[in-house]
N, C-alpha and C positions, 0 to 999 in steps of 0.2 A: 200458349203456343204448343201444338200438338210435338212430341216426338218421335222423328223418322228413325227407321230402324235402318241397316245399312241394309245391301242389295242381299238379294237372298235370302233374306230371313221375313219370315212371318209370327205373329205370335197368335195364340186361340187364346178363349176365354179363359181358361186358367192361366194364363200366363206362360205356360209353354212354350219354347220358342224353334220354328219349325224353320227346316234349310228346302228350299224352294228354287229348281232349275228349271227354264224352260226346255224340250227337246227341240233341237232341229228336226225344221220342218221334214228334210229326206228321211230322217229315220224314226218319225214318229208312230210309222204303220207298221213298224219291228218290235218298239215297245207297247204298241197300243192303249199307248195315252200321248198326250201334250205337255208333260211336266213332269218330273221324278220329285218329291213330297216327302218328306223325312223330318221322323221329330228329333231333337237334338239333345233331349234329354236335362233340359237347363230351361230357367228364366233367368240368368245372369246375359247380359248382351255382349258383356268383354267375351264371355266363353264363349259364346255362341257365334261369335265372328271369327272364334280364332278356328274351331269347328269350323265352319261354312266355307272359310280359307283351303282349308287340306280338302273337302268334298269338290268344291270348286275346281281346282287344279286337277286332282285326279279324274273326276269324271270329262271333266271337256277334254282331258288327254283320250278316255276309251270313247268318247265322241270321234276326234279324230280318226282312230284307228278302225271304228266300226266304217265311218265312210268312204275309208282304203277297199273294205273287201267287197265280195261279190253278195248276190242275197241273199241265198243260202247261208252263208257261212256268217254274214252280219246278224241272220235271225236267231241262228243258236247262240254265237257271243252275246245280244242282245237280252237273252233271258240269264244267261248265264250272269250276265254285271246286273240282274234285276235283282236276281237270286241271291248275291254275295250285299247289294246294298239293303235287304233284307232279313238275313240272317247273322251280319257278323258284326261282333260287337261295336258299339259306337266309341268314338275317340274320347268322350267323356269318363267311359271306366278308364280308360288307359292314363289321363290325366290324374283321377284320381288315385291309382296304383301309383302315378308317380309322386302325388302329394304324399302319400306312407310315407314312401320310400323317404321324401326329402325328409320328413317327420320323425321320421328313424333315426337319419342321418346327424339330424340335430339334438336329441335325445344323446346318441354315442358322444356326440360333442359335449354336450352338458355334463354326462359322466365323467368324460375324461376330464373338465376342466373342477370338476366337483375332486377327482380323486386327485387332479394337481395342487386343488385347494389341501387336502387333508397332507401330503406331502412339504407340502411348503409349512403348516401350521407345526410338524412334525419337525420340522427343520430349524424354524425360526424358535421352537420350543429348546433345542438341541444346542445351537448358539446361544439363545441366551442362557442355559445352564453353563456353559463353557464361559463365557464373558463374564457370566458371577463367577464364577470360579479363579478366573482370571484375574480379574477386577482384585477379590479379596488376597490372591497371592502377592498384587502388584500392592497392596496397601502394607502388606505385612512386610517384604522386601522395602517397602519405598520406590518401590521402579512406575514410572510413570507412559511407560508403552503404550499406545491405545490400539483398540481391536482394528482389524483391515478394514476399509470402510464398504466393500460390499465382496461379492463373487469372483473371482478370478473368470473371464472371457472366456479360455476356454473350456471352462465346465458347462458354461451355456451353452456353449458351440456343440459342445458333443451332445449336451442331452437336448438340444434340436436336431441332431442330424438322428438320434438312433428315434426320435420320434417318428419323425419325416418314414424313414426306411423300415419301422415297426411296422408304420401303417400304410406300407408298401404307395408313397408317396410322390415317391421318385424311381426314376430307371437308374439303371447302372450310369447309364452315362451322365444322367443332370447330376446322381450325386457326384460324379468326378469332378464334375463345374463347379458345381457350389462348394464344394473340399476345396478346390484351385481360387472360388474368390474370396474365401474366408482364411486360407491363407499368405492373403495378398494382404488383406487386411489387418490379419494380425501382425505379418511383418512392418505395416503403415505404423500400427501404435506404439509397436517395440520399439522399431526406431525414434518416433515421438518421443515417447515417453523414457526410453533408457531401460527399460523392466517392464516384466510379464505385466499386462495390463488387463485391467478390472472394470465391470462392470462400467459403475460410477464415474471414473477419469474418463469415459467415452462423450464429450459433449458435440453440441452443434458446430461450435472453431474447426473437431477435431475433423468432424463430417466435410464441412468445407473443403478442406486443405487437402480431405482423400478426393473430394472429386475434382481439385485444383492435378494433383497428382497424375488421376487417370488419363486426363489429357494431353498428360508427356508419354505416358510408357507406351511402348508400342505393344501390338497384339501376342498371343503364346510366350506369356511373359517366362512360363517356365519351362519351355522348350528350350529358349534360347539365354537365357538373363539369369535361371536360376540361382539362388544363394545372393547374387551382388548387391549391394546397395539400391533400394529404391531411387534415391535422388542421383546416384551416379547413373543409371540409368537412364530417366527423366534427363539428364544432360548429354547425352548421346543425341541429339536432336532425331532421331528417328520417327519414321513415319506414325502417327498414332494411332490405337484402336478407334473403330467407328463409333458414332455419339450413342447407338443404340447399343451397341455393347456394354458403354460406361451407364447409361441408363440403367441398364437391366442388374447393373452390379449395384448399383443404391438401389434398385427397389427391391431388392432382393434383402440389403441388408436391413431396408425398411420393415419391409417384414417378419423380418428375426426382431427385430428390435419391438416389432408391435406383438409378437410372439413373448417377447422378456416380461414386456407391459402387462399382459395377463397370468405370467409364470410367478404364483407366490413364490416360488422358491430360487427366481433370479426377478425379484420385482427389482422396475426401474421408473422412474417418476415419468418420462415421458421421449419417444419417438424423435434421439438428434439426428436424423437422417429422413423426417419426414415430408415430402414431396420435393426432395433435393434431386433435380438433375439438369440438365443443359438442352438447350433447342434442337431439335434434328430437324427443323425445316428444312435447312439447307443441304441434307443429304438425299445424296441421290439414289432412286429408286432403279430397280432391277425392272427390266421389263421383256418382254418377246421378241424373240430373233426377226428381221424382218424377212423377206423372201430373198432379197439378193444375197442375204448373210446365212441363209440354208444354204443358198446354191454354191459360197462359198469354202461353207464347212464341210460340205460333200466332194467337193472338189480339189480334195488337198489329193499331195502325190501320191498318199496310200490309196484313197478310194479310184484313184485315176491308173494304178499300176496295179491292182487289188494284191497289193501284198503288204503285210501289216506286222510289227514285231509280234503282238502279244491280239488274243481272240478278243476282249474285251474293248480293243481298240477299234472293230471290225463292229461288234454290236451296238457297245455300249450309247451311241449316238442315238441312232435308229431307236432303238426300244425305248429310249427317254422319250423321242417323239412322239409316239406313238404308246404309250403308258400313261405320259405325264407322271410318272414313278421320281420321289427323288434316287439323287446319285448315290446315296448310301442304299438303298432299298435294295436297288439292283443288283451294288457289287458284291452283298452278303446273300445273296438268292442261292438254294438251293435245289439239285436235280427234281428232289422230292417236291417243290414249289410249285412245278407245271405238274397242273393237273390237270383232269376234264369232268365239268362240271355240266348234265343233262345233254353230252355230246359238244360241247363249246370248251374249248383248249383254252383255259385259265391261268394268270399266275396267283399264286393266294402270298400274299404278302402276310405273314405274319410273325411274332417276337422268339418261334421255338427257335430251340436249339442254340442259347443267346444268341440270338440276333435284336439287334436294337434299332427299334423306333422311335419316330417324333413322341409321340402321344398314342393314346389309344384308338383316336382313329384313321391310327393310320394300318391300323387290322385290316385289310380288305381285299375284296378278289378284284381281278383286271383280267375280265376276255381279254385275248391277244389277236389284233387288228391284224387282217388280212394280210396288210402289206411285212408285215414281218413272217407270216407261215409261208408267206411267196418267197421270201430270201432266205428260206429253208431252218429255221428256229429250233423248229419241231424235229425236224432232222437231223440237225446239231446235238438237241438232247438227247436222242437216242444214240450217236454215237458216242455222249459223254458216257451214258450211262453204259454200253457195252464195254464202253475203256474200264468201268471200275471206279468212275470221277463219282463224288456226292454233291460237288460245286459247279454252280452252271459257270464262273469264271476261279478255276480253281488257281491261278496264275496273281492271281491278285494276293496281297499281304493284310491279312485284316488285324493285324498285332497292335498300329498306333490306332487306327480307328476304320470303320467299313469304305469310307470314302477316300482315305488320305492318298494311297495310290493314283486312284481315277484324276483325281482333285487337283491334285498335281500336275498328272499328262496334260490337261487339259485347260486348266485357269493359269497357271504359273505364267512370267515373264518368256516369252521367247520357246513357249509352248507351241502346244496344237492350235489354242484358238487365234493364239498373235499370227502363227507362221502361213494362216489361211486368210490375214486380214482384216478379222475381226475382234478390233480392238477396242472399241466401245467401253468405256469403265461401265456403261450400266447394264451390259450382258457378261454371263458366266453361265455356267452348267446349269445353273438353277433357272435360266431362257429358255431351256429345251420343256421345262418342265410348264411356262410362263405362257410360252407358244402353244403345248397342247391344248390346254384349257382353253388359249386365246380366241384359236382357232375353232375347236368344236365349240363352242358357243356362238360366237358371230358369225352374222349369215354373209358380210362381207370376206369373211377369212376362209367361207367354205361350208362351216356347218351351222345347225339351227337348231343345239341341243337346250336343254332347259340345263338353268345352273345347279337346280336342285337333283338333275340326272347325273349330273355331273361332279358332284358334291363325293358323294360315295368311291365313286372313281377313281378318284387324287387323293381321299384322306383326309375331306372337309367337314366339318361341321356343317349342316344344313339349315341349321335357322331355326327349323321346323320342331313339333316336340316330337311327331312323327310321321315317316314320308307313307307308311303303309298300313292306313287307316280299311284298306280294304283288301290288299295283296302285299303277302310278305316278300318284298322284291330285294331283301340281302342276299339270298343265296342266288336270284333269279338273273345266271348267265347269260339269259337269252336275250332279255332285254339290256343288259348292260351291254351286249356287244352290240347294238342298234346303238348307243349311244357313243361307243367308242369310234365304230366306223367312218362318223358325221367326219372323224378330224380325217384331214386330207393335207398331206406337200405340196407345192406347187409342182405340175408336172416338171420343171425345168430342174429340182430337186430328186424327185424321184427316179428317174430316168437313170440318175449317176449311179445308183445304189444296185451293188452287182451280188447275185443271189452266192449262197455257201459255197455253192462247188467252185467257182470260177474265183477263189479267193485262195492264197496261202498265208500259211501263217510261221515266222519266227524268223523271218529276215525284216529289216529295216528298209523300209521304203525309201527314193531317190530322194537327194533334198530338193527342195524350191528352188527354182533359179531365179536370180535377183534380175528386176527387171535391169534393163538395157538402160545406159545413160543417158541422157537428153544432150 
């Protein structure tokens, strides 16, 4: 039985294997042929599909756009995407540059665990000269002492953490996390155990009974609960952290633990916290605002009276909309952050001046969508910056963390979003962010962007190994504000939102008036 190759590809007698598109028929007399023909530089069929994939997508996007314009301007575009699918390198060197790389990366790994080896042999060489030494003191004494039976906890603990942040591993902020769950855990085995706890005393029971544990305590355990007793706590019946929470704390210490397992120098026989965690089916998912729950949020007495205590309370809404930005992103923005990139007024979200992100990609520019230059954004920053402000919400306290302020006004009990009605446990701040995406993608919600356009945007991973096999479109403003635009309010939403000028700011807006009695 012969086999088929997938669509798009062809292979020649060498085995070559070639990506193969037909043109539409309108614009065939602009490229004067019937087919765009490319070799792909591979007879691997995995490769060549995953090639043919990113050629695919990108060209039938410049298909599109060529048969938006007039004919003129289609003929030169036309040669011009003839000329870049002919001259610029193919996706296959870029994959291999990235096989080095990983190939590098594994090699670094090799070394370090080569020089953890030499470490450990240096160590366990060092013990047992002290243990004979030991040994022959206790025979001549008659004292019958035995040596500790492995590492004291937190010596692992620290030489995983200075690892982790040698090999700039972590942000300032996950190390804070992982510092708060490893000291959570070391207080678990204290108390367990009565004394500093080691290596070896750590078993599967002991795993258990921390993840029996985590499902009494409640969340910011040491915000509020510091220093007291785990189980007196745990008896406080209080609300618990969410199952992904307690998830993320065993596999975290999974981790460390499969980190020990390859550490000669804290060996442990085997992983008692290995695929230890509890079911999150039954919790519930965060999802996107619906339309009547915009119109409700725009509708509270500040945007109805346009007067607002603090500026962030006026934006802060609006620009999540329409950014899809999380709520920390924003509240740590600086003046310096708006900028303009090729004539397109940008924010560039990025880590300077500590400021703290998700992950790395959450690096990224965001045109800034029409509907926020209309309610004057741009004109707000120029007045900050004539004030002397470096902070586009200088009012905000970033001291416990970039969001706890906002986070606050906004999610807390008998807040902004309860006091507007919207009390849904599966919407919070992070709906606005839920909503943009929702929206510019579905052609029901308003727009009809691609998710891979989209991707970049918000600080996603794209799937892809890369989106610009032909045009370097990270810095390309232009087009990303084509893609930001798609997203749209309901008019019934947008209407409420009253531009800069017709706003003030530092008085406390009317309260709600409860509705009338039945």
């Amino acid at each position: 039985m012969a086999y088929r190759l997938p669509a798009h590809l062809r292979r020649n007698r060498y085995g070559t294997l070639y990506f193969r598109l037909s043109i539409p028929a309108d614009l065939q007399a602009d490229f004067h042929q019937n087919e765009l023909y490319r070799s792909l530089g591979t007879a691997s069929v995995r490769e060549a599909t995953l090639i043919a994939h990113h050629l695919y997508v990108t060209i039938s996007r410049i298909f599109v756009e060529l048969q938006q314009m007039d004919a003129e301007d289609r003929k030169k575009a036309a040669d011009a995407a003839l000329k870049a699918l002919k001259t610029s390198p193919g996706l296959r060197d870029r994959m291999r540059v990235e096989r080095l790389q990983r190939a590098l990366r594994e090699q670094e790994a090799e070394l370090d665990r080569r020089e953890w080896e030499i470490v450990g042999i240096e160590e366990r060489h060092s013990i047992e000269v002290k243990a004979l030494n030991g040994a022959i003191g206790r025979l001549a004494s008659g004292s019958t002492t035995t040596v500790p039976p492995s590492r004291p906890l937190t010596d692992a603990i620290a030489a995983y953490i200075e690892e982790k942040t040698t090999r700039a591993r972590w942000t300032n902020k996950t190390l804070e996390k992982r510092q708060h769950w490893f000291r959570l855990f070391q207080q678990f085995m204290g108390e367990r155990l009565g004394h500093e706890p080691r290596l070896k005393e750590i078993d599967r029971a002991a795993c258990v009974s921390f993840l029996s544990l985590l499902q009494k305590l409640p969340p910011n355990m040491t915000k509020n609960h510091a220093g007291r007793p785990l189980d007196e706590v745990a008896a406080l019946g209080l609300p618990p952290m969410a199952a992904a929470s307690i998830n993320g704390i065993l596999g975290f210490l999974s981790g460390f633990f499969d980190w020990c397992k390859e550490n000669p120098a804290f060996k442990i026989d085997h992983n008692p916290a290995y695929k230890l965690s509890i079911d999150e089916s039954g919790t519930k998912q965060l999802r996107a605002f619906r339309d009547e729950e915009l119109v409700a949020l725009l509708s509270s007495p500040a945007f109805r009276s346009k007067t607002f205590l603090h500026p962030y309370h006026y934006w802060i809404i609006p620009m999540a909309l329409h950014t899809g930005a999380r709520l920390g992103e924003l509240c740590q923005l600086g003046l310096s952050d708006i900028i303009e990139v090729n004539g397109v007024p940008c924010i560039d979200i990025n880590d300077e001046e500590e400021k703290a992100l998700k992950n790395r990609n959450a690096k990224r520019l965001v045109p800034i969508h029409s509907c926020l230059i209309e309610m004057g954004l741009l004109r707000y920053v120029a007045a900050l910056r004539q004030r002397g402000e470096t902070r586009l919400f200088p009012e905000i306290n970033l001291s416990i963390s970039a969001s706890h302020d906002a986070s606050n006004w906004f999610n807390d009990k008998r807040r902004y979003s309860d006091s507007c009605g919207v009390t849904d446990p599966e919407t919070n701040f992070h709906s606005f962010r839920r909503t943009f995406i929702t929206r510019t993608i579905k052609k029901d919600g308003g727009g009809s962007a691609h998710p891979h356009d989209v991707a970049p945007i918000v600080g996603h991973e794209h799937g892809l190994i890369t989106m610009d096999v032909y045009f370097d479109d990270k810095d390309d403003a232009a087009e990303r504000r084509e893609t930001v635009e798609k997203f749209r309010l309901p008019p019934a939403a947008l209407s409420i939102i009253p531009p800069i000028e017709d706003v003030s700011f530092g008085t406390r807006p009317p309260r709600q008036r409860r509705a009338a009695r039945s």
